[in-house]
KOLBA-119380 format. One record per atom (N, C-alpha, C): x, y, z; residue in one letter. Coordinates in steps of 0.05 Angstrom, whole numbers, plus 5000, padded with zeros to 4 digits. Each point is the difference from the previous one (the first is absolute). Layout:
% KOLBA-119380
XYZA ...
% end
This chain:
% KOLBA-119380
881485901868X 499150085026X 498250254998X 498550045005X 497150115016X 501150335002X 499950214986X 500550235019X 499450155017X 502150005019X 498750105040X 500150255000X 498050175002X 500050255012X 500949995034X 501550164997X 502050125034X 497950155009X 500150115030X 498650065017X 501450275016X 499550164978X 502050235009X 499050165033X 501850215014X 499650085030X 496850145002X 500449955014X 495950165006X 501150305009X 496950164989X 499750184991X 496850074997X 499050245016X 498450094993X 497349895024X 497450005005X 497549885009X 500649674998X 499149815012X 499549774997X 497149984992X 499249864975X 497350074993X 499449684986X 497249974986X 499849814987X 499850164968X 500049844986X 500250004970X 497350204994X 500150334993X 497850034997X 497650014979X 502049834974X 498650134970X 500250174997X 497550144971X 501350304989X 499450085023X 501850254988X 500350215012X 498850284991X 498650215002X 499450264985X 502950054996X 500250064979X 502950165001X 499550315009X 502350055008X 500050334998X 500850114983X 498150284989X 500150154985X 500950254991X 501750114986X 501150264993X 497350235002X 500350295013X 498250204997X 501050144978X 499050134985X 500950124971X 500350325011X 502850164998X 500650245011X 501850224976X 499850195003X 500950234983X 502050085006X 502049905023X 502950104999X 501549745016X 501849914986X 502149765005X 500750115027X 499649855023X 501350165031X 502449945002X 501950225026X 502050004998X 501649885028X 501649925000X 500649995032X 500949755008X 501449925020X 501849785018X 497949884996X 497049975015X 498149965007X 498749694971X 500550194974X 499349834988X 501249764983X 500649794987X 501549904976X 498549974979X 501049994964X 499049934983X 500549784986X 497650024982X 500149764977X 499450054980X 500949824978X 498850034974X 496949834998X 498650244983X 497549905004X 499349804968X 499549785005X 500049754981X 497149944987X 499350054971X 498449974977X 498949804999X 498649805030X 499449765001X 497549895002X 499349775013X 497949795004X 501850015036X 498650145022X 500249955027X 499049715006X 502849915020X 498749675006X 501149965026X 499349855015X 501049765021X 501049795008X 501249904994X 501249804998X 500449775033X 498949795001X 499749945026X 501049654995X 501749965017X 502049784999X 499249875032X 498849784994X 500149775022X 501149725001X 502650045002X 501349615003X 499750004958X 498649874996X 500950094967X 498149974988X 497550145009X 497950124988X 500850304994X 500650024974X 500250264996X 497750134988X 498750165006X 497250214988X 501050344995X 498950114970X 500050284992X 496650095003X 499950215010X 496950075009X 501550314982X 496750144993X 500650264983X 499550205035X 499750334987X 499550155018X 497249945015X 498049844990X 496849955009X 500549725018X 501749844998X 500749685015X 498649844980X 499950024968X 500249844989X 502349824989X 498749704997X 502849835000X 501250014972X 501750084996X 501650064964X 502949834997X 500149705027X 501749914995X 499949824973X 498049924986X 500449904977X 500750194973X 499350295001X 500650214980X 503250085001X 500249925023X 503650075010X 501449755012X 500249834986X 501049805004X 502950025004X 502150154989X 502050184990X 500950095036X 498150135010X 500350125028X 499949795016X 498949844996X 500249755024X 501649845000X 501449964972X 502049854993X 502650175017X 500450314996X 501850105011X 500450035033X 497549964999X 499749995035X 501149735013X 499949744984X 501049805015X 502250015024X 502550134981X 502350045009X 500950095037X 496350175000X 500150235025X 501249815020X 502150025022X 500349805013X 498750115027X 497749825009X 498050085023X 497249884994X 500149925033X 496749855002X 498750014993X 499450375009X 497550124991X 500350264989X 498150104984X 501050374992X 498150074987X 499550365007X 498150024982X 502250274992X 499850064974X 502050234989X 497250164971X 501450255010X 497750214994X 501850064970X 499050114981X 501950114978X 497150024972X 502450034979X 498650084974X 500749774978X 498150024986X 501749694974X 499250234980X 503049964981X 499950254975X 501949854979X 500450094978X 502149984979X 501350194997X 503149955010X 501750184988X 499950144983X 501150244990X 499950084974X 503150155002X 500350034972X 502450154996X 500650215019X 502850095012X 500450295009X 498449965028X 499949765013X 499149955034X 497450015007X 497950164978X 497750005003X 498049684997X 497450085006X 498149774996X 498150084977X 499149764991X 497650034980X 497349835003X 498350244996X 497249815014X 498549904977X 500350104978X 499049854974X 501349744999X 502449994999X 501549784994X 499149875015X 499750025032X 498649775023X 497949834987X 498250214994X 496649854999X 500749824967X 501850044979X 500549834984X 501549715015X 501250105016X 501749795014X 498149745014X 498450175012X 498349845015X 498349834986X 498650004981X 498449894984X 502049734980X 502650025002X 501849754998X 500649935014X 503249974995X 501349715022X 501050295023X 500650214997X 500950155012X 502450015013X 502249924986X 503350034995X 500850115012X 499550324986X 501150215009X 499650195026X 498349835016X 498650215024X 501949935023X 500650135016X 501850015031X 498450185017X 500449925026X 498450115025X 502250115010X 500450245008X 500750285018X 499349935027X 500749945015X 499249935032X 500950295006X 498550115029X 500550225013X 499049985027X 498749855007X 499349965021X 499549735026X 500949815018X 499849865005X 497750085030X 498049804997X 498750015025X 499149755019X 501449844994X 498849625014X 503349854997X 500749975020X 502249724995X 500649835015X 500049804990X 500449695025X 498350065016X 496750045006X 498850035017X 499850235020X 501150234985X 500950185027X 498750294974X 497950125015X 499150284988X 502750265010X 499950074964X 502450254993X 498050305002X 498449944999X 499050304990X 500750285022X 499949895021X 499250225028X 504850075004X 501549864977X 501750015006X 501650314979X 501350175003X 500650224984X 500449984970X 498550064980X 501549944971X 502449954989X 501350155019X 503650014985X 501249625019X 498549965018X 500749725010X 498849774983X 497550104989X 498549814977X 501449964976X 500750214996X 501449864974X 502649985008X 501450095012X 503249775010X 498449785001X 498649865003X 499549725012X 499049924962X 498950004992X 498850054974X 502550014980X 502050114991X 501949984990X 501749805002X 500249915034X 501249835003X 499749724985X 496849995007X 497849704991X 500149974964X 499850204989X 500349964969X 502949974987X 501850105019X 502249994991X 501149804967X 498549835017X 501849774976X 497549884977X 498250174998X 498249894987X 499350174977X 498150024975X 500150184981X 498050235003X 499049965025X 497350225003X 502650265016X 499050284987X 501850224998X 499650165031X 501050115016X 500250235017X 499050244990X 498750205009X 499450274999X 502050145020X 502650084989X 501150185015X 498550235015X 502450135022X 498850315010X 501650124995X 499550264993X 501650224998X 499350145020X 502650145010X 499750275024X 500750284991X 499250004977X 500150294981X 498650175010X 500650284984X 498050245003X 497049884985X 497850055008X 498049814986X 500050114980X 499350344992X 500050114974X 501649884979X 502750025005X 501649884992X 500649714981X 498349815023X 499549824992X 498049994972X 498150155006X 496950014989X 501050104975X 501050264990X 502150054975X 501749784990X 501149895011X 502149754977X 498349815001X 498349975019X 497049784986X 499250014979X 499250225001X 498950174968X 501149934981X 502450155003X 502450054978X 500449784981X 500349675019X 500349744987X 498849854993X 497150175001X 497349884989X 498649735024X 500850065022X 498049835025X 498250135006X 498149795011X 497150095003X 499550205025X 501750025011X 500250185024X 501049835026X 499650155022X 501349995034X 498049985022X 500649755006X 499049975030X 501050125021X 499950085018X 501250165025X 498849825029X 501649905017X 498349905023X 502050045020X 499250005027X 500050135025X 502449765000X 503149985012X 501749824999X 498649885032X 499349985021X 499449945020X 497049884999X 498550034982X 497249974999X 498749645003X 497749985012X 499349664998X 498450054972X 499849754998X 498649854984X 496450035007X 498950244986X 497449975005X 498050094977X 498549774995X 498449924977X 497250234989X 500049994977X 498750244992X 502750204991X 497650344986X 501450175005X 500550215011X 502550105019X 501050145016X 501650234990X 501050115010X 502250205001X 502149945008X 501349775016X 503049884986X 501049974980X 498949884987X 500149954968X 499450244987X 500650114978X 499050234980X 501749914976X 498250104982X 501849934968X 499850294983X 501250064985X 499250144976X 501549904973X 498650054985X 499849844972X 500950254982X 502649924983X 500550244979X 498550064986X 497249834986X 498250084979X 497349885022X 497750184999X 498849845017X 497649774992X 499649825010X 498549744994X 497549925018X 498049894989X 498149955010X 499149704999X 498349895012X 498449774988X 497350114994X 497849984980X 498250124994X 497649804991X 497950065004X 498549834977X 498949984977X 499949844987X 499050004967X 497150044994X 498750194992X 497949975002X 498750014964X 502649994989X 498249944968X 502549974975X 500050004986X 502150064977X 498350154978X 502950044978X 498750124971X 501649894977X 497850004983X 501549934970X 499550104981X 502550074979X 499250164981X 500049824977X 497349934986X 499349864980X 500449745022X 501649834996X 500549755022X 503049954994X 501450325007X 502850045014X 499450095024X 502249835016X 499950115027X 499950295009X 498350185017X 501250285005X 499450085029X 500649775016X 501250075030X 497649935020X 500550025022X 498450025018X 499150265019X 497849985018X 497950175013X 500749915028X 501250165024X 500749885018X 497950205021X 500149825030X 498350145022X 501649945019X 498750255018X 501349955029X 498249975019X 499849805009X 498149925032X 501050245018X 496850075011X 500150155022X 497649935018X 500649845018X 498249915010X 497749684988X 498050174993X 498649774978X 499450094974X 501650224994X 499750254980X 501649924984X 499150044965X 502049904982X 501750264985X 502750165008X 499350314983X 502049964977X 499850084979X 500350034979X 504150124999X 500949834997X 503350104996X 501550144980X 498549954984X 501750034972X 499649674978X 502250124978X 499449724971X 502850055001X 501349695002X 502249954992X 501349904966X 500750204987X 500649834979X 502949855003X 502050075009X 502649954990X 501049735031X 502149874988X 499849785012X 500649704992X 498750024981X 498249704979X 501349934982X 501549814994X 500649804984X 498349874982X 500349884980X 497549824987X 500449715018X 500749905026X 500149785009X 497650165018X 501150135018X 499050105024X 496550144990X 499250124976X 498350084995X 497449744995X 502449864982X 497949754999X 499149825019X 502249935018X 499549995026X 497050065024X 501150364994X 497750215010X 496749904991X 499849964984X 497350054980X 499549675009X 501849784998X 498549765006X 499549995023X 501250195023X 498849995029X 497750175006X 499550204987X 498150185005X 497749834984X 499649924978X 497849914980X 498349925021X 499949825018X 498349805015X 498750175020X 500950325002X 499150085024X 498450254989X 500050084971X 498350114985X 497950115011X 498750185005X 496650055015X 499350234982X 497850195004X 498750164984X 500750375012X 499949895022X 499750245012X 502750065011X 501150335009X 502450034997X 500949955038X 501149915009X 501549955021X 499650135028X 500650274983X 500750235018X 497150195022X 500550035025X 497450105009X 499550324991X 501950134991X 499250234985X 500749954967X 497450044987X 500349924967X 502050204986X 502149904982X 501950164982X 498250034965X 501350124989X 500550154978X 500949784975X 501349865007X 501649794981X 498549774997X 500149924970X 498449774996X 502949794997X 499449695021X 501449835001X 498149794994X 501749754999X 499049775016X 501049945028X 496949935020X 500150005022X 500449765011X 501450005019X 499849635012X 499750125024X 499749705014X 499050005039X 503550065004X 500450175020X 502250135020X 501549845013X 500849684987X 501549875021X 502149954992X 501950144979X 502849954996X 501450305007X 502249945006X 502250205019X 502550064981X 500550284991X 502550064973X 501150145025X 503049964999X 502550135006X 500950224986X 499550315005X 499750114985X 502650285006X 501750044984X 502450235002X 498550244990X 500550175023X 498950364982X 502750175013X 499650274990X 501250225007X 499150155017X 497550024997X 498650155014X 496650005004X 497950055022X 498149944996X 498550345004X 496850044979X 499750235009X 497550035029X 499450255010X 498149995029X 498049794993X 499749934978X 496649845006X 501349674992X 503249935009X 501349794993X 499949824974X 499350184981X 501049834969X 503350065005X 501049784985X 502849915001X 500950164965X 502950115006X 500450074981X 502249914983X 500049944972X 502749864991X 499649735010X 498749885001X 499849665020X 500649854973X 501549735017X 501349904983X 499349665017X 498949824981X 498949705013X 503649835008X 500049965023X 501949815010X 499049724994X 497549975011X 499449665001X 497749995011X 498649785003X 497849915011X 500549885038X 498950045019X 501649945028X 498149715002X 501649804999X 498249795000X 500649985041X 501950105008X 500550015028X 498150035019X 497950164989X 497450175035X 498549854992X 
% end
């Protein structure tokens, strides 16, 4: 026999099915806030996705509304279970790692296989059985959201109603990537706002590649930039990071994009090899100095995501 999705109580706008969605976005802030006002989360080392369920078309779209249900086959398989018409559920796809944390290296190896080991973090629901959630309070979205995954293998993002500092220290402490903070009463509104805020224990960027180096023809890191505008500025050289998979990796994606001239709209000091500006490194620093070179940076991964 055929399995029936139930038709759970209405809830929310009566709407039609609207496809992606922009997701909404975290603002990046310098002190964890405090107060009734807000709840937290752990902030997850991932690939942001969408996940959108009609009758039993299930589809994974990235943060841009590209379709990644064949890369995550894994996620759609877990989504079957969802019992409901329709849904669209907001969240993160990551790999566990030891000690509760996530790992984003491990992901992008994951992905490029069968991808086993990856699970989606739901945190947000905004579409169900035909009826729009967004304009409805967060702390009601995910009661409804918890409810729907219940019995299925795709994970919940708890809230905590801690002191945020608080929180933001034992984040640290256990080696997570940091804390989301969002308004417990807040809608669902796409882009980024000031409901949402994150801070990150080590802080991270996405950056662009604008060359590598080798010493003799050993790997010795990459040349990253930061868009400003239509402006390419010069970030810093990442050495540390790199594996001999991931390096070799590096060098067979950059080769093809090789050019003469160096990237950047203000010329540097450093002799590289230069390629055209269209690959994106995930990049961990400590600290950056006034003219934004990154310091201590350390290569996470390549964002095949934007």
């Amino acid at each position: 026999m055929a399995f029936q999705r139930k038709k759970p109580a209405v809830i929310g706008v009566k709407a039609p099915f609207p496809g992606f969605i922009e997701p909404a976005l975290a603002s990046s802030i310098e002190k964890v806030p405090n107060g009734e006002r807000w709840i937290h989360e752990i902030k997850f080392d991932g690939y942001r996705v969408q996940l959108h369920l009609v009758n039993d078309d299930i589809r994974v779209f990235t943060r841009r509304g590209n379709d990644w249900t064949k890369r995550l086959k894994k996620i759609a398989g877990d989504a079957y279970l969802i019992n409901a018409g329709s849904a669209i559920i907001d969240g993160e796809v990551v790999v566990p790692a030891a000690g509760g944390g996530t790992d984003f290296s491990v992901l992008q190896n994951e992905l490029k296989g069968k991808s086993t080991k990856i699970v989606m973090v739901a945190f947000d629901l905004l579409y169900l059985n035909g009826y729009d959630l967004r304009k409805l309070p967060l702390t009601e979205r995910k009661a409804h959201l918890k409810k729907l995954i219940a019995k299925t293998a795709i994970q919940f993002s708890e809230s905590f109603e801690l002191d945020g500092r608080e929180m933001y220290q034992h984040a640290c402490k256990v080696g997570l990537e940091g804390v989301v903070s969002k308004v417990r009463d807040s809608r669902y509104v796409s882009g980024r706002g000031n409901d949402w805020v994150k801070k990150t224990c080590a802080q991270r960027e996405t950056l662009t590649i604008a060359g590598f180096a080798l010493d003799g023809n050993d790997w010795d890191g990459i040349y990253i930039g930061r868009r400003k505008g239509k402006d390419l500025v010069y970030a810093g050289k990442v050495d540390h990071g790199f594996d001999k998979a991931s390096a070799a990796e590096l060098r067979k994606r950059l080769t093809p994009l090789i050019r003469k001239t160096q990237p950047y709209t203000k010329r540097i000091a450093h002799k590289g090899i230069w390629v055209e500006p269209e690959l994106l490194a995930e990049i961990e620093y400590r600290a950056k100095s006034a003219e934004g070179k990154v310091r201590h940076p350390f290569f996470k991964g390549i964002r095949e995501d934007l």
